[in-house]
C-alpha positions in Angstrom: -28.8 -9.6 -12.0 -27.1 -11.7 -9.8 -23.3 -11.5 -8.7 -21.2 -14.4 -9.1 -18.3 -15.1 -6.7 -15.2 -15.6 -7.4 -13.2 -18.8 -7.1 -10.7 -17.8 -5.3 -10.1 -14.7 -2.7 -8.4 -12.1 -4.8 -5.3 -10.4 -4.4 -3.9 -6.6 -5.0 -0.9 -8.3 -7.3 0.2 -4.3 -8.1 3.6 -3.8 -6.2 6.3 -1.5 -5.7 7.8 -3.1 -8.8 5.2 -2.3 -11.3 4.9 1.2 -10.0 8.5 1.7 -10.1 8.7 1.0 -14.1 5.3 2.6 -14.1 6.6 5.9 -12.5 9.7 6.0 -15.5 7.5 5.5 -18.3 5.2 8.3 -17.2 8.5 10.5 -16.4 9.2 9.9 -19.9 5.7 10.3 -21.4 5.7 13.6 -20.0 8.8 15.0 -22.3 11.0 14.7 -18.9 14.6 14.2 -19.1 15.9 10.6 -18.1 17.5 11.6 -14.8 14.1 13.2 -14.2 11.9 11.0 -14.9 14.1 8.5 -13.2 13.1 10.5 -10.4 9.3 10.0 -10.9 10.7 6.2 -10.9 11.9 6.5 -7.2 9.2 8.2 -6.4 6.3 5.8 -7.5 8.3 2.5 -6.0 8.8 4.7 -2.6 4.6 5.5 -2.4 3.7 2.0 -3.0 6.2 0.6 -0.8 4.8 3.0 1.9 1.2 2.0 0.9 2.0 -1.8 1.3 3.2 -0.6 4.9 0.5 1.6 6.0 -2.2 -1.0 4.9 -0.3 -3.9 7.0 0.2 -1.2 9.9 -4.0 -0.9 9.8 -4.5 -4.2 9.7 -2.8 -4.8 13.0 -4.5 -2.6 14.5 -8.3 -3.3 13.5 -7.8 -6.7 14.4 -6.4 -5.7 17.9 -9.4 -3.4 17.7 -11.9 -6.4 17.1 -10.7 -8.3 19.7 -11.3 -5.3 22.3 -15.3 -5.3 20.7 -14.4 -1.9 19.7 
């Protein structure tokens, strides 16, 4: 089986957004109260902001790192 490539690069389109709306509906799936799962809401948009972040953050530095042949 051979892989085929894809036509263009691909991109992680998930943002803070879709984790945000994602973090209310499973606040509410859960049986939580609105104000709490409004909290789970908060809470998902704040990790994935923070992911977005870190991964930039890592990508600074491993391309510093490959220009020191490290």
């Amino acid at each position: 089986m051979t892989a085929i490539e894809p036509p263009e690069k691909l991109k992680d389109t998930l943002g803070a957004g879709d984790s945000f709306f994602g973090g209310l509906i499973a606040g509410l799936v859960r049986g939580l109260s609105i104000e709490d799962a409004f909290d789970w809401l908060l809470l998902q948009g704040l990790v994935m902001s923070v992911r977005l972040v870190v991964l930039l953050v890592l990508g600074v530095i491993l391309k510093q790192q490959s220009c020191w042949n490290i």
